[in-house]
N, C-alpha and C positions, 0 to 999 in steps of 0.2 A: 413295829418296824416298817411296815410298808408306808405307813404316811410318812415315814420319816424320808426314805428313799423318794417317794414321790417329790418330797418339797428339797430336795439335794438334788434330782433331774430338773425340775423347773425351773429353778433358781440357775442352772446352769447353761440351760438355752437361754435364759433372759440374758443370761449374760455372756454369753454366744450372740446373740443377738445386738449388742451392745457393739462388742468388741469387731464383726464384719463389715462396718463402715470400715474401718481403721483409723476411728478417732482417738487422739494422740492425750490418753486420758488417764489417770495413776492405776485405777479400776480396770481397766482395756489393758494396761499394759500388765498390769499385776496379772491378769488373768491368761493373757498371751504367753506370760515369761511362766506359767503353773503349765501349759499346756505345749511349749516348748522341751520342758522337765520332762513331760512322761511320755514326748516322743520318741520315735527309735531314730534312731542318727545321733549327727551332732548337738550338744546342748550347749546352750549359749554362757558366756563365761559370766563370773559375777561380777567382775570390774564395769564391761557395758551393759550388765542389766542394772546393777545400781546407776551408773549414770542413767538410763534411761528413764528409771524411777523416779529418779531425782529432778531429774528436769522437767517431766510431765508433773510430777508433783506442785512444782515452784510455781510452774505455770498455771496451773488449777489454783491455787492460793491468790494469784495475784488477779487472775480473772474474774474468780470467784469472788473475790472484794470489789474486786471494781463493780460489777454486773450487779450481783445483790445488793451490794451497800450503796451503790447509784440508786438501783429499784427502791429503795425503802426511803432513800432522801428525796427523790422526787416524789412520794408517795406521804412523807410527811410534812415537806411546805403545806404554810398553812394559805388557805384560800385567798385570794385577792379580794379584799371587802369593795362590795357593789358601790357604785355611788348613791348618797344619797337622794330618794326620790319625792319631790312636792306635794303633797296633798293642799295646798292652798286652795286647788279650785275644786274640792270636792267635801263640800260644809258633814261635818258628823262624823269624819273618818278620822280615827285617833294620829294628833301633830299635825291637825290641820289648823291653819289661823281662824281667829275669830274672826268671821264675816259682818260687817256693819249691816247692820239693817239699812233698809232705805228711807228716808227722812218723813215723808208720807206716812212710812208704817210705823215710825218712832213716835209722831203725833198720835195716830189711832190711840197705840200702847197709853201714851201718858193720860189721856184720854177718858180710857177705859179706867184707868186705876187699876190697882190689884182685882186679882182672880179670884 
């Protein structure tokens, strides 16, 4: 029983914590509108706590799409392919052209015959 209590206090300041910004949040207000419930005074009626649910709610939905579902489209464009880069003037490196020998050393070669 005590761990359980412990993690029912914790969770309650987190969420205490959460809610004293007073950000206009379905979770902030749900928890605002539980904590209004078991004050002493007036309690707020359920006409404007559903409206006020409802509206934070809509809002979160539509925020929450835009925001994450933006985050993951820009995150899965695919990369802009590099341009391609020359190896012409660097003989032996793979797509580089055939460099002609120089005419001097074509004679040696024929020359020479096979190795």
């Amino acid at each position: 029983m005590q761990r359980g209590a412990t993690k029912v206090l914790v969770t309650a300041w987190c969420l205490l914590a959460f809610v004293a910004p007073g950000f206009e949040h379905s979770v902030a207000d749900t928890t605002a509108l539980g904590l209004g419930l078991v004050a002493p005074g007036a309690t707020p009626g359920l006409g404007p706590a559903v409206y006020d649910l409802l509206a934070a709610s809509i809002g979160n939905v539509i925020e929450g799409g835009l925001f994450v579902a933006g985050a993951y489209l820009l995150a899965a464009q695919p990369k802009a392919a590099k341009p391609a880069q020359s190896n012409d003037c660097v003989p032996g490196t793979p797509g580089a052209a055939a460099v002609p020998a120089a005419p001097a050393r074509q004679a040696r070669l024929r020359q020479a015959g096979p190795a």
